[in-house]
C-alpha positions as CSV (number, residue, x, y, z in Angstrom):
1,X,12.8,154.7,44.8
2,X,14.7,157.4,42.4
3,X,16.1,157.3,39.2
4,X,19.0,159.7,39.5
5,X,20.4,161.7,37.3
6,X,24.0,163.2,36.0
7,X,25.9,163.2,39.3
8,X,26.9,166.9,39.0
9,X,28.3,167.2,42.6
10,X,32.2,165.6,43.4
11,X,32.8,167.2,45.9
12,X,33.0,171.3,45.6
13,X,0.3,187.8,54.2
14,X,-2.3,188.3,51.9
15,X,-5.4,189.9,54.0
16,X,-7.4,186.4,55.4
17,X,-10.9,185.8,54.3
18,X,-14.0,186.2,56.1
19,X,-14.4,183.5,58.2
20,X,-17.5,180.9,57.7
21,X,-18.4,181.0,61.6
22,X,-21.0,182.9,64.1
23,X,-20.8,183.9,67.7
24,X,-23.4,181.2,68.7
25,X,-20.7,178.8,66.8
26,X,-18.2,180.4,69.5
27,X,-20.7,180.0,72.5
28,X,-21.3,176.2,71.2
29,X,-17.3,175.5,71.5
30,X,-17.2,177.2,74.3
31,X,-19.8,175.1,76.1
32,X,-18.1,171.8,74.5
33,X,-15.0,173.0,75.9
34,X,-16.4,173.5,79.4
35,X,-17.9,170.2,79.6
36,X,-14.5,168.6,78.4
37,X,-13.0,169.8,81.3
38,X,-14.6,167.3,83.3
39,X,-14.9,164.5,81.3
40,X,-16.2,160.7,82.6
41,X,-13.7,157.8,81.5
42,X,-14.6,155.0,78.7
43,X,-12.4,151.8,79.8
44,X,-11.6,149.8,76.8
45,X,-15.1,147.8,77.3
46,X,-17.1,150.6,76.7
47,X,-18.5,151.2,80.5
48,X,-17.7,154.4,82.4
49,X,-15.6,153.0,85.9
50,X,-12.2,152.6,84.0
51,X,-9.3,155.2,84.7
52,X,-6.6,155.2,82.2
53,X,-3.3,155.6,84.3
54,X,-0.9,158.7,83.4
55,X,3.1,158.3,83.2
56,X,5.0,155.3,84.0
57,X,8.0,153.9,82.1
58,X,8.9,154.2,78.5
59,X,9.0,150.2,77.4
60,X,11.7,148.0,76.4
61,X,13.1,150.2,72.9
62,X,13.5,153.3,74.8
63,X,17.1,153.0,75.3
64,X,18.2,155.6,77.8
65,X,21.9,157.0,78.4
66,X,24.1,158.6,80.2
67,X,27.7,159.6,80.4
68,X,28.3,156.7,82.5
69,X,26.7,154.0,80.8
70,X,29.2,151.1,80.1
71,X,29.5,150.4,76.3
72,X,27.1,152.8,74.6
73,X,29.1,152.2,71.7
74,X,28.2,148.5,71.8
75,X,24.9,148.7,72.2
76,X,24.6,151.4,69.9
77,X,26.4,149.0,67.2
78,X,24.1,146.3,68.0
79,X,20.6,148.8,67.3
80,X,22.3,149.4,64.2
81,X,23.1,146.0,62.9
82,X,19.7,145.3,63.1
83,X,18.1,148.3,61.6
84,X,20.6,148.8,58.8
85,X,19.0,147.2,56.1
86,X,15.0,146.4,58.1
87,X,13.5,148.4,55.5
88,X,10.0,146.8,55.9
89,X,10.8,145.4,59.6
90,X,8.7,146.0,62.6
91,X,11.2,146.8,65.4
92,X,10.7,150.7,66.4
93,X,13.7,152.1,68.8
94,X,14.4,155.2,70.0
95,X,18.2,156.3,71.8
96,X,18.3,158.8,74.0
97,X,21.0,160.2,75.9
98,X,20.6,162.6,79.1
99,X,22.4,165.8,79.1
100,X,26.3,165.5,79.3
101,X,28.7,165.4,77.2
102,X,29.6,161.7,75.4
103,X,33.0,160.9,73.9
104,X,34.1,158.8,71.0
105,X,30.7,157.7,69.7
106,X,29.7,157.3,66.2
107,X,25.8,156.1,66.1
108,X,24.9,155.1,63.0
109,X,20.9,155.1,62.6
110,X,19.2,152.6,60.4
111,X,15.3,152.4,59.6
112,X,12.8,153.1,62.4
113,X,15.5,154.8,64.8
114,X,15.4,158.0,66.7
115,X,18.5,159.2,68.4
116,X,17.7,162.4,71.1
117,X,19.2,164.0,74.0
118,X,16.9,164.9,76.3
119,X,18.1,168.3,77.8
120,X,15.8,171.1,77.1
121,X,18.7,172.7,74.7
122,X,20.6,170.9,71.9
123,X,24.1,172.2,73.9
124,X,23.0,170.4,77.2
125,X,23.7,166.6,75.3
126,X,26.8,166.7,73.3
127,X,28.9,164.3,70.9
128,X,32.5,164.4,70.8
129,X,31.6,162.0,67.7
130,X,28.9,161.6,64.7
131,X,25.4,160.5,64.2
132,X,25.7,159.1,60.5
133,X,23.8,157.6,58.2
134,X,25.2,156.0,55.2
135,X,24.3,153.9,52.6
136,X,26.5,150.9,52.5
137,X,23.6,148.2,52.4
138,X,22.5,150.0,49.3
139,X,25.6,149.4,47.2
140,X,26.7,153.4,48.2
141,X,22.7,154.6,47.1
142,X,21.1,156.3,50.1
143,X,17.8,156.9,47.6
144,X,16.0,154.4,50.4
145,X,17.5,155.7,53.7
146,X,14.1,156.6,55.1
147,X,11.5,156.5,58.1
148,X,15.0,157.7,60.8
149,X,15.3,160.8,62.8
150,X,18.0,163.0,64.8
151,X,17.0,165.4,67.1
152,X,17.9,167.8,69.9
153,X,21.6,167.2,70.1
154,X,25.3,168.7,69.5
155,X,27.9,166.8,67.7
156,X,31.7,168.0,67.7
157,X,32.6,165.3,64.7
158,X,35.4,163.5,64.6
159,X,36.9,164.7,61.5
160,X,35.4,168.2,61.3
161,X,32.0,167.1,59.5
162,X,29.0,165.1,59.8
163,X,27.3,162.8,57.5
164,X,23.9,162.9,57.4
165,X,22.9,160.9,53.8
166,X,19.2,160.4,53.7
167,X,16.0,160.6,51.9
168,X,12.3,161.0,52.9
169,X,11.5,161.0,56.0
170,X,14.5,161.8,58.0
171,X,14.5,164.8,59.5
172,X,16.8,166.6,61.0
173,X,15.9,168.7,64.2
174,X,17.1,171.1,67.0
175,X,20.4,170.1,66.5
176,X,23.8,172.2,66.5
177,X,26.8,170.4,64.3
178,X,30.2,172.3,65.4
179,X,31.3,171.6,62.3
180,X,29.6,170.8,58.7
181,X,27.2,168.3,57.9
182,X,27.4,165.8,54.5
183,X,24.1,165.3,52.8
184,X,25.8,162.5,50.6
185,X,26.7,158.9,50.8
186,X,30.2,157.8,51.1
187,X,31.4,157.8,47.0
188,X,28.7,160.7,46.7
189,X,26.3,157.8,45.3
190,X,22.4,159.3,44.9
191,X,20.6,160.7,47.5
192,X,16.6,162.7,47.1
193,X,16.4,164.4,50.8
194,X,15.3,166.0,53.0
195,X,15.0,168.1,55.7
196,X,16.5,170.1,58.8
197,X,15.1,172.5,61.0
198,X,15.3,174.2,64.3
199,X,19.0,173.8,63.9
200,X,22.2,175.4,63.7
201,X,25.4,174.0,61.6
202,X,28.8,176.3,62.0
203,X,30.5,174.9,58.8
204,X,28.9,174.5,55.7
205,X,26.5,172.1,54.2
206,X,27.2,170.0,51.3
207,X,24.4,168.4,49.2
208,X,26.6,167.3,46.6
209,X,24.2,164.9,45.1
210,X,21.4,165.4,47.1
211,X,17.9,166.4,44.3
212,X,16.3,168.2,46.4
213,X,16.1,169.6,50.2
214,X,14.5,172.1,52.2
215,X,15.9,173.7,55.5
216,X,13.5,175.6,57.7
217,X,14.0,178.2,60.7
218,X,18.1,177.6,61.0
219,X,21.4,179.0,60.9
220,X,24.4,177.5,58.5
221,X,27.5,178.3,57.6
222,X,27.3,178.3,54.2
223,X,25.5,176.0,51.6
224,X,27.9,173.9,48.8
225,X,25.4,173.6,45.9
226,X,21.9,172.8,44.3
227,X,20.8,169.9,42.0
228,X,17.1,170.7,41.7
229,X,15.3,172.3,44.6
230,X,16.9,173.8,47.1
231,X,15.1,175.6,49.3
232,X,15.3,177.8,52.6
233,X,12.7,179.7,54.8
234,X,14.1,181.7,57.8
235,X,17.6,180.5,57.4
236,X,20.4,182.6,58.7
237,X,23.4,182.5,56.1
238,X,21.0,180.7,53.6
239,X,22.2,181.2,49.8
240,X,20.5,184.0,48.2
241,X,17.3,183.8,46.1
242,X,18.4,182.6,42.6
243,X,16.2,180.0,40.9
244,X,17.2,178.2,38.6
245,X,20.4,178.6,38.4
246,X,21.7,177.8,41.3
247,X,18.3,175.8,42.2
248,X,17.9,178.2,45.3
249,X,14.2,179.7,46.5
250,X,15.4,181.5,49.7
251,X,12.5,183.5,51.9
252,X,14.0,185.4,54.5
253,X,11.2,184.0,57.5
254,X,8.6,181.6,57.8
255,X,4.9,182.9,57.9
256,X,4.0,180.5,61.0
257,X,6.2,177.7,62.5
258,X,5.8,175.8,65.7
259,X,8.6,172.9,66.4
260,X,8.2,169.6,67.2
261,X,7.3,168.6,70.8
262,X,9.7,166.6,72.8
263,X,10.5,164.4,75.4
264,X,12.9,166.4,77.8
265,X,14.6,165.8,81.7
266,X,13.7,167.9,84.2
267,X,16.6,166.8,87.2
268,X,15.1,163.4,86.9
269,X,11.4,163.9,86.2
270,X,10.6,163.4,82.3
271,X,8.4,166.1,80.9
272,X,7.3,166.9,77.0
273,X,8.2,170.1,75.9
274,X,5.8,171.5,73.7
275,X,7.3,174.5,71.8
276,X,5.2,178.2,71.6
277,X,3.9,179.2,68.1
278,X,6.3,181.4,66.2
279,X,5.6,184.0,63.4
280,X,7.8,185.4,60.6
281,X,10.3,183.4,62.1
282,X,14.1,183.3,61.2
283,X,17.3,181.0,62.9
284,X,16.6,178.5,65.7
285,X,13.9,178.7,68.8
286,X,16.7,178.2,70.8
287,X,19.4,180.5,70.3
288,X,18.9,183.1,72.7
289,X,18.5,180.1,75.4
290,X,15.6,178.4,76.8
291,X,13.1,177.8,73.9
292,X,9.3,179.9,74.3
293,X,6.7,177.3,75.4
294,X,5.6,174.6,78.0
295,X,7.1,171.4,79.6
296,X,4.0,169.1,80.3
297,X,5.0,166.3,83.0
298,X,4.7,162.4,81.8
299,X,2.6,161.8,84.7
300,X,-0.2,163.9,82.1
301,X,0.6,161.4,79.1
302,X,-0.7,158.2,78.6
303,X,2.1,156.2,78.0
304,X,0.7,154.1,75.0
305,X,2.9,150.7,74.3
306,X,2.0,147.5,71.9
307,X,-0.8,146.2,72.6
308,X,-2.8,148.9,73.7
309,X,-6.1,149.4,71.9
310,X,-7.9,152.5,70.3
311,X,-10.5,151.9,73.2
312,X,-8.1,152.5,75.8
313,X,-6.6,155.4,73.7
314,X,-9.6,157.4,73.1
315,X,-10.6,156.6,76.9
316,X,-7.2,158.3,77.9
317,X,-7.8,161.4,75.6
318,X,-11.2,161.5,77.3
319,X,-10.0,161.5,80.8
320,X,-8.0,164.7,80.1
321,X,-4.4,162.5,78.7
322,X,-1.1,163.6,76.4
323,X,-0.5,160.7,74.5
324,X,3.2,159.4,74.4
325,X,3.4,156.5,71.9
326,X,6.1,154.2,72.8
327,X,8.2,152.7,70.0
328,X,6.3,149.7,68.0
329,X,3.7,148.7,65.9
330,X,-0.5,149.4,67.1
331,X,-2.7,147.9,65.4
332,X,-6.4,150.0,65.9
333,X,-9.9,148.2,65.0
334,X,-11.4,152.5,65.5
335,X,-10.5,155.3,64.7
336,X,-7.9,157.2,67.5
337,X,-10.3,160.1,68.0
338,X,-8.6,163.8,69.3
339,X,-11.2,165.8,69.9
340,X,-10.1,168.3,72.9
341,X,-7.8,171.3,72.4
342,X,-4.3,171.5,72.9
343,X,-3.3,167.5,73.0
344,X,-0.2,166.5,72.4
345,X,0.2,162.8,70.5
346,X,3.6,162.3,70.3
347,X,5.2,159.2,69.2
348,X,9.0,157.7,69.8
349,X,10.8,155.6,67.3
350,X,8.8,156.2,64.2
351,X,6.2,154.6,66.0
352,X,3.6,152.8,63.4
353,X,-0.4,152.8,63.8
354,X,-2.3,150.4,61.5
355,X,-5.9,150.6,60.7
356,X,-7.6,146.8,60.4
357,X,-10.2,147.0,58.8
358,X,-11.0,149.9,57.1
359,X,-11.6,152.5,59.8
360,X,-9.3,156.2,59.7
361,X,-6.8,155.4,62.1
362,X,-6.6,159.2,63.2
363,X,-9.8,161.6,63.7
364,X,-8.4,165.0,64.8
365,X,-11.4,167.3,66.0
366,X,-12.3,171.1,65.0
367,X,-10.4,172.2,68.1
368,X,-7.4,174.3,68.8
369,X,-3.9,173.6,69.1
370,X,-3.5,169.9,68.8
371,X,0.1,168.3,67.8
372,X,0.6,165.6,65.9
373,X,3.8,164.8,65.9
374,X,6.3,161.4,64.9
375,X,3.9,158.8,64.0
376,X,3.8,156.8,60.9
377,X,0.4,155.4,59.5
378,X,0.4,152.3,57.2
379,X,-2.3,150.9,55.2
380,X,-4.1,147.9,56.4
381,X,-4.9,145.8,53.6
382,X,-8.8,146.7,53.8
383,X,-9.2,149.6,52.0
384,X,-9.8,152.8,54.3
385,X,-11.6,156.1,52.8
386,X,-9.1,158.6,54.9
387,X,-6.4,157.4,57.0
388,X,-5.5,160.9,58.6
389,X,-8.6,163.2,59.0
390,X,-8.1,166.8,60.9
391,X,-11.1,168.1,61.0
392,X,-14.9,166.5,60.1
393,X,-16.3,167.6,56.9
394,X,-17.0,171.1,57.0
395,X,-15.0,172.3,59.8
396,X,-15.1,176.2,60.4
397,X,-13.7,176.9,63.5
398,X,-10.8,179.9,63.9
399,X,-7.8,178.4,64.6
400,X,-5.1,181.6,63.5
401,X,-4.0,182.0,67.3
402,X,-3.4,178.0,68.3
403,X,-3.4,176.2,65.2
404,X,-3.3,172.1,64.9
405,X,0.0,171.1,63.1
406,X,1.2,167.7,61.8
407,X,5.0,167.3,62.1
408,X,6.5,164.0,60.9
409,X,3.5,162.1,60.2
410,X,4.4,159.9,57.5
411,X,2.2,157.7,55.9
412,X,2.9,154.5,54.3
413,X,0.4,152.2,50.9
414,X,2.0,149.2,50.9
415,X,5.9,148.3,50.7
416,X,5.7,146.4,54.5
417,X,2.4,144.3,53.1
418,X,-0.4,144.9,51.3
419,X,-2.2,148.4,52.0
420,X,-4.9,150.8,50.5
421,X,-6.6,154.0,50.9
422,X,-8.4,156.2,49.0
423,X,-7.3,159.7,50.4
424,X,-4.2,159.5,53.4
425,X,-4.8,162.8,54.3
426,X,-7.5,165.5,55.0
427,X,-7.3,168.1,56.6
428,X,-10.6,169.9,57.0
429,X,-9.4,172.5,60.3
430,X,-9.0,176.0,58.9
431,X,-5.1,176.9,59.8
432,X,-3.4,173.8,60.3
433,X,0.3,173.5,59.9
434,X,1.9,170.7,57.8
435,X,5.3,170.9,59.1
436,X,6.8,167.7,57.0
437,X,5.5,165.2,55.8
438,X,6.2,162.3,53.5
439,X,2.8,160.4,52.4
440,X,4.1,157.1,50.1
441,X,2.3,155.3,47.8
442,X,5.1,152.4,47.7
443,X,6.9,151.6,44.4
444,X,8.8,148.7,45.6
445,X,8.5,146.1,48.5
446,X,5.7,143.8,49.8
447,X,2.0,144.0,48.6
448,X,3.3,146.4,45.3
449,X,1.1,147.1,42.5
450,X,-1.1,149.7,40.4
451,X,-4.1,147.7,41.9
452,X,-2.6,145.9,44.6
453,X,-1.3,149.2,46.4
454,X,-4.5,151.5,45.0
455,X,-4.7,155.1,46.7
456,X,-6.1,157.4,44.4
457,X,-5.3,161.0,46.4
458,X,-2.5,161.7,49.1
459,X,-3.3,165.0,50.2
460,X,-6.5,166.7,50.2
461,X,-6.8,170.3,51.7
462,X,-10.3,171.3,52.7
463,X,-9.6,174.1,54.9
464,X,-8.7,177.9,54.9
465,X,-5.0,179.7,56.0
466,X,-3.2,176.0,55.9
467,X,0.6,176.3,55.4
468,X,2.9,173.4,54.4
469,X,5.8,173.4,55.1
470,X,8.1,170.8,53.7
471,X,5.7,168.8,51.7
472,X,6.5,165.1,50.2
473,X,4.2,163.6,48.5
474,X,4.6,160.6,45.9
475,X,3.1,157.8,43.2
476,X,-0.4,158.5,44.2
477,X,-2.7,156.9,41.6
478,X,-4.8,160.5,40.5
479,X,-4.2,163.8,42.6
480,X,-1.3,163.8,44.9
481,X,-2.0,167.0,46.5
482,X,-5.6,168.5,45.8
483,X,-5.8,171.8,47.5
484,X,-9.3,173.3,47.6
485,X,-8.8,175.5,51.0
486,X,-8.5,179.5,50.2
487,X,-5.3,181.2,51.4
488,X,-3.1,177.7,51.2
489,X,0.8,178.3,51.4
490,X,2.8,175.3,50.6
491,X,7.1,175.9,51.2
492,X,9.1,173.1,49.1
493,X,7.2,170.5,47.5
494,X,9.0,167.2,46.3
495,X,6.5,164.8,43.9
496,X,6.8,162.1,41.9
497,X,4.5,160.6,39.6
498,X,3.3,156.9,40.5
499,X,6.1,154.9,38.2
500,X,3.6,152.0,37.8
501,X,0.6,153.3,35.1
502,X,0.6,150.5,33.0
503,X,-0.3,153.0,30.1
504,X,-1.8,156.2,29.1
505,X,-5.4,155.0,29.0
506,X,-5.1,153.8,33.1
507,X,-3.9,157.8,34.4
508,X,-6.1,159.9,31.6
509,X,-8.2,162.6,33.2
510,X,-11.0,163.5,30.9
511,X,-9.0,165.2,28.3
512,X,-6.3,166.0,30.2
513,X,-3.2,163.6,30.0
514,X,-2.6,162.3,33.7
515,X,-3.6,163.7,36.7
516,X,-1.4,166.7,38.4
517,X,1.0,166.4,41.4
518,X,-0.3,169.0,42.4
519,X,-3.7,170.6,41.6
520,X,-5.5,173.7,43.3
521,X,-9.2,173.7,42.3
522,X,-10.4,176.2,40.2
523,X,-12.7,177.7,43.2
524,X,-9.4,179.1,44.6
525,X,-9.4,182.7,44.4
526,X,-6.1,182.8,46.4
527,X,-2.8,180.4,46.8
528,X,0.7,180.7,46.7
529,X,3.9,178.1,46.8
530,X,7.5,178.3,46.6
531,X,10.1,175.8,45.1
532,X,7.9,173.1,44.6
533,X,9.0,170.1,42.2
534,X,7.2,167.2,40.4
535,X,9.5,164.2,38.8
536,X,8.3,161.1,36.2
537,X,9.7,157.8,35.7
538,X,7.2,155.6,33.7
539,X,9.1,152.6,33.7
540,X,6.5,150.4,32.6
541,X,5.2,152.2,29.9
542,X,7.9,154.9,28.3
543,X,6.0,156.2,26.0
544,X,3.2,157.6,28.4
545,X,2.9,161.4,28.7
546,X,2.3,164.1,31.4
547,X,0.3,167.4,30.7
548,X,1.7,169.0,33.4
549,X,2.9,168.5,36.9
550,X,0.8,171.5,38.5
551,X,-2.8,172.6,37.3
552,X,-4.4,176.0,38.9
553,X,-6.6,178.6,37.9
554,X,-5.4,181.7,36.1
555,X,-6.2,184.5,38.9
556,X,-4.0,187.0,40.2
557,X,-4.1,185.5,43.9
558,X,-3.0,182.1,42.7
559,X,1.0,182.7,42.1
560,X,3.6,180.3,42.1
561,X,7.6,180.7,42.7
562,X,10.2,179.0,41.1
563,X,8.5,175.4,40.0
564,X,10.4,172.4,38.1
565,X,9.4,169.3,36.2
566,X,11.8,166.2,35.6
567,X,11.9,163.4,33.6
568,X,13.7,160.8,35.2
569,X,15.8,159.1,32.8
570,X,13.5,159.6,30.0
571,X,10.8,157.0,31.2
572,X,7.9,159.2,30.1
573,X,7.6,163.3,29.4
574,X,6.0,166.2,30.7
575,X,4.3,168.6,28.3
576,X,4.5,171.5,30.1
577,X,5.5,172.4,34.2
578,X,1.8,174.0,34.8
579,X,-1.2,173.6,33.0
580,X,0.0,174.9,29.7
581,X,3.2,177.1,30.7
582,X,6.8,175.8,30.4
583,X,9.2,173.6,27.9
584,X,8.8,169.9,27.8
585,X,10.9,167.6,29.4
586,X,12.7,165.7,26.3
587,X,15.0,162.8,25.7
588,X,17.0,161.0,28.4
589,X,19.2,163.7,30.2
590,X,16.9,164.2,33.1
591,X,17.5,168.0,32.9
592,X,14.9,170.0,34.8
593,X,12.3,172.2,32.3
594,X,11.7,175.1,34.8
595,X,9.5,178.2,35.6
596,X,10.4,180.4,37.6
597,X,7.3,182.0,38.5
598,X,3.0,181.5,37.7
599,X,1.1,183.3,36.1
């Protein structure tokens, strides 16, 4: 939840290291990789005469269109109605529409729905209508319009613009508006998004009262204004560099980006389209026509649906299977273990993965080129070390070329029911890509409390060369992002400090007043991030204060670009914006203390 402040908006490559790795470490993968290739298949009891069946059909909340499909809109409506307000629910759907064009509809997504065509180009599935999200069950607030996702179409809207009013965990991907797009609610009530990318908007964008956003790899029109953070890596017609005033960190490409798989036809075969690498990129994959890459065919993807156990998952990955995970909720008693290069785990619907008893629910190996991509993870109420591991401890491998990247994974402490963890995500694999993310500590809901919902870190960087880009991380009880990896790159950060310290004693560090949103370890020799932002509301305690939202060591490879600290509504101050550098927050105006650039 945000506090929000003065609505100001009615409408108007550093050299890489030397790598910790030998040749014999090469010839060891090598021979791992060649015994992979013919691997024996676990069943889910553990013997070796099981075969885990490829393709099939997507289960009962894939809802697939076409132009010819009597009373989309109807059906459409009826998704909606029970999503709109399901904040906590457990149904998962995901809409998809087959290329052709579709008039008159306006789908309005609620929580835990995906809308997608499924041509191989945004242009092939067009709207002559709107995919909105407002905020009407909210009293006009879209602060909680989260865990929802629009991807791969066109949309001609009705009235020249489209409205798009969301917070974490909403992104906004391969799509192409033919007109412009409306960050706000309906009355321009709060908002604290987001992100777009791969994407292409002719008008203009208007954030109006959006905090913060950050739009990757696209084209726009033009962009309306700033609150806080805006920011833009390989945007074409992107607002020029000007932090703080406007709030705009603009870099002209993006160091390394690889989009999101998706599920694609091919006539009327369904494949996963697994987009090619991309470096220094700028504007969409897609604008010169068919996107660089692969289409894998279902008939290589286990098609995972509720029920299914982490036996029969990690028997599929095994046997040489994708996994597809259709929309719902999977509970796991083991970890999911990814251990061979290249595999794609791809879920639809916001599809949600719950460790029992303790266990990580996700164990990505040392390997090449895996993609993780549209999954939430939430908390069982055991406590689990890690939830998200990539890499083991002490991973070394050289992944520059095919790198492992995380892409919507969200993950979830508490809010649905109670859930802890001590760390939500490692990542140990030199050169992995965080291509958004929004890892939650929950401040309101079920199972809600300084205790109740304990996670003490929500991002901890181990390895070398990792770039995030897009980065949300909130309310953790110590570190929220602990980066101890040389050569990190983080693009857009959005923080906020866990609103629940019952008083200064409970978030001291040593003798340094609460723990940093984000903290790179004094080993680092080099690191760099751009428009990165860290917010307090202390509503139970007022009085408690923040050193600092960033801590790093003073060296001349660790720089930083245009950073903020807020205090939301007053509820508790910030002493500085990083470790002693920068104004305090002070009083109750919620006005940003800013730096524009560290050391």
């Amino acid at each position: 939840m945000h506090v929000p402040p003065t609505n100001p908006a009615a409408p108007t490559a550093p050299h890489r290291r030397r790598r910790r790795r030998s040749k014999a470490l090469g010839f060891a993968a090598l021979a791992v990789s060649l015994l992979m290739a013919f691997p024996t298949a676990r069943s889910a009891f553990g013997d070796e005469t099981g075969e885990v069946p490829g393709g099939g059909d997507l289960g009962p909340n894939v809802l697939v269109f076409d132009p010819s499909t009597p009373n989309i809109q109807g059906k459409v409506d009826e998704i909606f109605k029970k999503q709109e307000s399901a904040q906590f629910g457990s149904d998962r759907y995901a809409l998809m529409f087959k290329p052709g064009t579709y008039n008159d509809i306006n789908a309005q997504i609620g929580f835990y729905t995906s809308i997608a065509g499924l041509g191989l180009n945004p242009d092939d599935t067009t709207f002559n209508g709107d995919v909105t999200v407002d905020a009407g069950w909210f009293d006009g607030n879209a602060t909680q319009n989260f865990w929802r996702s629009a991807e791969n179409l066109a949309l001609d809207p009705v009235n020249g613009t489209n409205r798009w009013a969301v917070s974490q965990a909403a992104p906004f991907r391969r799509m192409h508006v033919k007109g412009g797009l409306n960050l706000a609610p309906d009355g321009y009530g709060w908002a604290s998004g987001g992100y777009i990318a791969d994407s292409k908007i002719d008008g203009q964008v208007g954030p109006y009262s959006q905090q913060q956003w950050y739009t990757r790899d696209s084209s726009v029109g033009g962009w309306g204004n700033g609150v806080w953070n805006m920011t833009f890596s390989g945007v074409e017609g992107a607002p020029a560099q000007s932090f703080p005033e406007p709030p705009y960190t603009t870099l002209d490409t993006t160091p390394v980006s690889r989009e999101k798989p998706f599920l694609h036809l091919d006539g009327d075969a369904y494949k996963i389209f697994v987009p090619a690498k991309r470096t220094n990129a700028r504007g969409t994959s897609w604008a010169d026509g068919a996107p660089e890459g692969e289409s894998i065919p279902l008939e290589q993807f286990y098609v995972v649906k509720p029920g299914a156990t982490a036996q029969t998952i990690n028997a599929a990955v095994d046997q040489g299977l994708h996994l597809l995970f259709t929309p719902g909720v999977y509970h796991v008693d083991e970890p999911i273990e990814i251990d061979r290069a290249n595999t794609v785990a791809l879920g639809l619907g916001l599809a949600t993965i719950i460790p029992d008893n303790g266990v990580t629910a996700i164990k990505v190996g040392d390997v090449d080129g895996v993609k993780l991509a549209g999954l939430l993870v939430d908390a069982g109420p055991v406590n689990s070390s890690v939830l998200v591991e990539v890499g083991p401890e002490g991973s070394s491998g050289d992944h520059a070329a095919n790198p492992t990247s995380l892409q919507d994974v969200f993950v979830r402490i508490g809010g649905a029911g109670p859930g802890k963890a001590t760390t939500s995500i490692v990542v140990n694999s030199d050169d992995t890509i965080i291509d958004h993310t929004w890892v939650w500590r929950a401040d309101h809901g079920e199972g809600v409390g300084w205790e109740t919902n304990r996670a003490d870190y929500g991002v901890h960087v181990k390895g070398d060369d990792v770039l995030a880009t897009g980065l949300f991380v909130e309310h953790f009880n110590k570190y929220d992002v602990r980066w101890s990896g040389e050569n990190g790159k983080t693009i857009f950060f959005q923080n906020e400090k866990a609103y629940d310290a019952p008083n200064q004693a409970a978030i001291q560090n040593g003798d340094i007043k609460g723990y940093a949103g984000y903290k790179v370890d004094d080993s680092v020799t080099t690191h760099e991030g751009w428009g990165m932002g860290s917010y307090c509301f202390f509503d139970v305690d007022p009085t408690i204060r923040q050193q600092h939202g960033f801590q790093a060591p003073v060296k001349p490879g660790v720089k930083f670009h245009d950073l903020l600290v807020v205090s939301l509504g007053g509820k508790g101050q910030y002493d500085h914006v990083i470790n002693d550098t920068g104004s305090p927050t002070s009083g109750d105006t919620t006005v940003p203390s800013q730096v524009v650039s560290f050391p």
